[in-house]
Every structure is written in structure tokens, then in C-alpha cells.
C-alpha positions in Angstrom: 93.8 96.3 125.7 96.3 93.4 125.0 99.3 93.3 127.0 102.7 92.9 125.5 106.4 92.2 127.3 108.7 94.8 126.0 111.8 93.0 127.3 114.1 90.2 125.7 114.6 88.0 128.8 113.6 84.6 128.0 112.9 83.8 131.8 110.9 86.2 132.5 109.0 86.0 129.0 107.9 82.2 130.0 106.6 83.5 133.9 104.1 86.1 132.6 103.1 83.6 129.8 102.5 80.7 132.4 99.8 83.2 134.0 98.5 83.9 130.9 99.5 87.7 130.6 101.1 88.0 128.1 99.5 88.7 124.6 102.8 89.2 122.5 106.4 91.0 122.9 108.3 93.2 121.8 112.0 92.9 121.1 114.6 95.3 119.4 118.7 94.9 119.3 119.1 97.1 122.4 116.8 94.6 124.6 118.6 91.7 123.3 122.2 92.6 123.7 121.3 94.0 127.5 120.0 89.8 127.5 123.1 88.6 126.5 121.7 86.4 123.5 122.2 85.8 120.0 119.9 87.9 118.4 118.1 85.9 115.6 118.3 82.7 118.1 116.9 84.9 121.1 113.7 86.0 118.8 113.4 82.5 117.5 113.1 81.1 121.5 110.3 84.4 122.2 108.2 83.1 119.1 108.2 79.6 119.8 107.3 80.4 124.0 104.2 83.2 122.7 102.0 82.3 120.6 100.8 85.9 119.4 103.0 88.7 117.6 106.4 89.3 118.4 108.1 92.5 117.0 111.6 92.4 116.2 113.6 95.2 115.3 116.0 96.2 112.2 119.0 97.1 112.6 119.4 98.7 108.8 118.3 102.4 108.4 118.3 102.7 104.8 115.4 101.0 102.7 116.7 98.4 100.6 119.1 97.0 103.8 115.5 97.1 106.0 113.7 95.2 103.1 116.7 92.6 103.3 116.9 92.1 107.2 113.2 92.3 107.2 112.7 89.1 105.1 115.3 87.3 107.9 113.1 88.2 110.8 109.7 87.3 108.8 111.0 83.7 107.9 111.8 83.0 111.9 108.2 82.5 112.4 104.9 83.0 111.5 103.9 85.4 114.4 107.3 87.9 113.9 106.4 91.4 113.4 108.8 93.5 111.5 109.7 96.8 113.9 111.0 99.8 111.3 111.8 103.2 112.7 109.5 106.3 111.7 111.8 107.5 109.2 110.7 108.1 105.2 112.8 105.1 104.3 111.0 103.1 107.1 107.4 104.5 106.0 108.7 102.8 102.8 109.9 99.4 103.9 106.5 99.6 105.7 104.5 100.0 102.5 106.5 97.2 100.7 106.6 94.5 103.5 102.7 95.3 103.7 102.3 94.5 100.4 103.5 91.0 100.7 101.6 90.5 103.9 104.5 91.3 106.2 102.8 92.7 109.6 105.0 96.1 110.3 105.2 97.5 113.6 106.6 101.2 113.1 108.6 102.4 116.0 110.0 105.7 118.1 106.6 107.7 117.1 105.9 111.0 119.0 103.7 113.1 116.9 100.5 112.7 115.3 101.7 113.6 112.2 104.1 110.7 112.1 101.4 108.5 113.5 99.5 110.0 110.1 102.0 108.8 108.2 102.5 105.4 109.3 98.7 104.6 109.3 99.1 105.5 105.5 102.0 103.5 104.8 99.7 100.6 105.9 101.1 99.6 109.3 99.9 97.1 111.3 101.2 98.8 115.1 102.2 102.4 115.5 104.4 102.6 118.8 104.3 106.3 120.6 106.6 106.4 122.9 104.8 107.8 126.4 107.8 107.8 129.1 110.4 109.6 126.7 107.6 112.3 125.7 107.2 112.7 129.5 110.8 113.1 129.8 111.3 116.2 127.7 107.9 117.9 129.9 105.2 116.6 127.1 102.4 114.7 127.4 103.1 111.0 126.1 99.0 110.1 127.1 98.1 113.0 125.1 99.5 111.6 122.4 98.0 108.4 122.8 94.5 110.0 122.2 94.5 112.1 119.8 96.2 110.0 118.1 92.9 107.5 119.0 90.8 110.4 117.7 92.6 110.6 113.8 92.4 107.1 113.4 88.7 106.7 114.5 87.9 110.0 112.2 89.9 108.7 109.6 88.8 105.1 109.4 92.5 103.8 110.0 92.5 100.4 111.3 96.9 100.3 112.3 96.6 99.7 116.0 98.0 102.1 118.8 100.8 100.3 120.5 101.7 102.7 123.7 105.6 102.0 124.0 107.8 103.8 126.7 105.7 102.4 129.7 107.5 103.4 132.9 104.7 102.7 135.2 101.0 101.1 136.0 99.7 104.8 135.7 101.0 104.5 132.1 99.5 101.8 131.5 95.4 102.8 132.8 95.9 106.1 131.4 96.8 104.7 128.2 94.1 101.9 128.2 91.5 105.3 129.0 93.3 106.6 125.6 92.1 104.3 123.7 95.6 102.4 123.1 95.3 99.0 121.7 98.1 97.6 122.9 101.1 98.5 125.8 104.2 97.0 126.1 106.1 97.3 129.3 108.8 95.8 131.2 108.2 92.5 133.1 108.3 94.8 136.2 105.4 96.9 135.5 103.5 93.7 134.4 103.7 92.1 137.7 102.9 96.1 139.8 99.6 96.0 138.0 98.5 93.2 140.2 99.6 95.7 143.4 97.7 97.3 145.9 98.2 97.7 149.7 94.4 97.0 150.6 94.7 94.0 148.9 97.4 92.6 150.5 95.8 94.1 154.0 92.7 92.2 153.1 94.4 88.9 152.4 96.4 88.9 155.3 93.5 89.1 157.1 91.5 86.4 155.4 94.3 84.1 156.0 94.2 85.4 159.9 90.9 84.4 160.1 90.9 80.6 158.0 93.7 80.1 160.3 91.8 80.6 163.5 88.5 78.3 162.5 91.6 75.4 162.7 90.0 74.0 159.5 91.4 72.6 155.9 89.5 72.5 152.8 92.2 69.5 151.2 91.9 66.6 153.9 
């Protein structure tokens, strides 16, 4: 499963991609104005820092406006991934920007249903959103497999981008789902790593080096 930074904070975007983490991001207006940043300038810093996809958002809810805004993200770089909402007008700017080779990641998804529908209208990510299904007392990880199970019945190739990550349980019970991708805070990148018997055990295999009184670097 690749791992994606869903966050707009340039400094923590270059840590994660110095340990070699990070396998895109995703971005949308919200993210960037919490950053502080000029939107188009802050996606254009993301893309040049990670080499692989980087969705950014359109603000425009009505097709011909998403079409327009879209072509200004594409042309940022060559690794931009348009981000449309699941609305009919977005199902449509998805089919269009498709067709000129666009990649479309369609956003806010929480049925399968819509996940039909955007897997039809040709897009390259669907992004179900876990954390708020699990808000309202639904099963966000349910989601996530069944909508695994449509697209392997129906032959779909759009990639399942679980989006809403809250936690590291999110993330391995999404990866068991059959999600392609997660995206998730910087914060939930660096739990993953986490675990109390691992830091036990390290202490004591530094207790221990320290005692023989040797070096390994002379």
C-alpha cells in the first residue's frame, strides 16, 4: 500500500520524504490555508519536494469553472492530480480531464455507489473518507472493502485511496481492505513506527553495548 501525506505543511512534507515515506500527497484549499501559503505556490513547492502524485483540490463546484481551474493545477507540474468532489458535475469534469490524460482524484466518497460512479467516469483515485464515516457510527473500513470487492468483480482499475485516516489502526485495517493508497496526517505517519516493546527492547540493547565499554567507529 503506498503512503501519501494528507497535509500542506511544507516542513513536515520534506522530513517524511528524507526517510523515504512518503509516496505522494494530498492537498486541498482547507489544508493550505490552515499552512498559511499561497495556494498555487504552496502546490508548486509539494511537487517539486515529491516526486510521485500530488492531488490538488478545486475550488469550483460547477463543471465548466472545475474544467478551468483544473487545467491551472495540471500545468503546475507533471505529477499534479486533479482532486474533484463526488458530485455529477465532478463525475463530469472527471470524464473530460480523463480524456486528455488528466489523472483525477475524486474526493469526499462514502458509499459504494458513488465509488460506482467514479470508477465509470474513469478516475484515477477514489477517496472514501474512513474517520468521518466513523463519526456518524458507520463503518468507514467497511467501506473500504467492499468497495475492493466491486472493483475486483468489475474489472475497475481506479485505485482506492482511504482518506479520513485518524489513526495507525486506520491505516492496517485499511491496508487488510485492500486499499491502494492512505493518506494521513504527518502525525499518524511517524505512530506507525510506535510500539512500547520496541522502545523497551532498545533501551535495553543500548544498556547492554554500553556495559561491554566498546565502539564500533574508532
Amino acid at each position: 500500500m503506498e503512503f501519501f501525506a494528507d497535509t500542506a505543511v511544507v516542513e513536515d512534507i520534506r522530513e517524511l520524504n528524507r526517510y523515504g515515506l512518503l509516496d505522494g500527497v494530498t492537498t486541498n484549499p482547507s489544508l493550505i490555508a490552515k499552512s498559511g501559503g499561497d495556494f498555487l505556490q504552496t502546490v508548486a513547492e509539494i511537487a517539486s519536494i515529491v516526486s510521485g502524485p500530488i492531488s490538488a483540490e478545486v475550488a469550483a463546484t460547477d463543471h465548466a469553472d472545475m474544467l478551468a481551474e483544473a487545467k491551472v493545477l495540471a500545468a503546475i507540474a507533471s505529477n499534479i492530480v486533479v482532486k474533484v468532489p463526488l458530485t455529477l458535475d465532478g463525475l463530469r469534469a472527471c470524464r473530460d480531464l480523463r480524456a486528455e490524460g488528466i489523472a483525477v482524484n475524486v474526493t469526499l466518497c462514502f458509499s459504494v455507489n458513488q465509488a460506482l460512479l467514479a470508477a465509470k467516469a474513469g478516475a484515477t483515485y477514489i477517496s472514501p473518507f474512513i474517520g468521518r464515516l466513523d463519526d456518524i457510527n458507520l463503518d468507514g473500513i467497511t467501506l473500504i472493502h467492499d468497495i475492493r470487492a466491486l472493483y475486483d468483480r468489475q474489472g475497475f482499475t481506479t485505485k482506492i485511496l482511504a482518506a479520513s485516516i485518524r489513526n495507525p489502526n486506520h491505516v492496517s485495517d485499511a491496508a487488510l481492505a485492500g486499499a491502494d493508497v492512505a493518506t494521513m496526517p504527518a502525525d499518524v505517519i511517524r505512530a506507525l513506527v510506535k510500539h512500547p516493546l520496541t522502545d523497551k527492547g532498545l533501551a535495553a540493547f543500548i544498556a547492554d553495548w554500553e556495559k561491554t565499554g566498546q565502539q564500533i567507529i574508532k
